[in-house]
N, C-alpha and C positions, 0 to 999 in steps of 0.2 A: 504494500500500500504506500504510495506516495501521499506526501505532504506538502501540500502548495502554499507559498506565502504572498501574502499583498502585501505591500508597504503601507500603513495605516495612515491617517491624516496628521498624528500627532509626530512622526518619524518626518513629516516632511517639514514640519517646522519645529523640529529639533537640525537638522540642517539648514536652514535658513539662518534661524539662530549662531549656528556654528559659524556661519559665513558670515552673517554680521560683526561677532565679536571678533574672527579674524580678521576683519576688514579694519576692525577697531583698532587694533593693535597690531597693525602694520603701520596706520597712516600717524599713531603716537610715538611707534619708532624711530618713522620718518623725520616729523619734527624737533625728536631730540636730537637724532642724527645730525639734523640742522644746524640746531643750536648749538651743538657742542662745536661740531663739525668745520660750518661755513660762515656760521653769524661772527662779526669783527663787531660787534658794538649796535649793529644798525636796529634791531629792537628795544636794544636797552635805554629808554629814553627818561629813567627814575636814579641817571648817576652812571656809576662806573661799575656798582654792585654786580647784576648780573656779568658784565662783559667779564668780570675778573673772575665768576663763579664757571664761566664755561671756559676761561682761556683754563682753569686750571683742572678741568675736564677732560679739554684736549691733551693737558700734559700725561694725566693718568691715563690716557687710552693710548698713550706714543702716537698722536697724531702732531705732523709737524705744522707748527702755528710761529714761528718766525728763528 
């Protein structure tokens, strides 16, 4: 006897889901990526705080920054 399965409705937005929060957390990688990354100051416009908190971001990750 074989057993057939459907994929139920709630399995299909349990993927969705999945794809969302992956989506999420890619496009948050992204923008740390950024920040750490390629931002030189150009967000930070509350001081030199941030700039100094991701240049030394960059230092931790061995990304070369000057």
């Amino acid at each position: 006897m074989a057993i057939a399965h459907s994929p139920s409705q709630a399995a299909a937005s349990d993927s969705l889901a999945t794809v969302l929060v992956t989506v999420g957390v890619v496009l948050l990688a992204l923008l740390a990526l950024y920040l750490v990354g390629f931002d030189q100051g150009a967000i930070s416009r509350s001081g030199m705080f941030l700039h100094e908190l991701m240049h030394d971001g960059r230092h931790l990750l061995g990304v070369p920054c000057h």
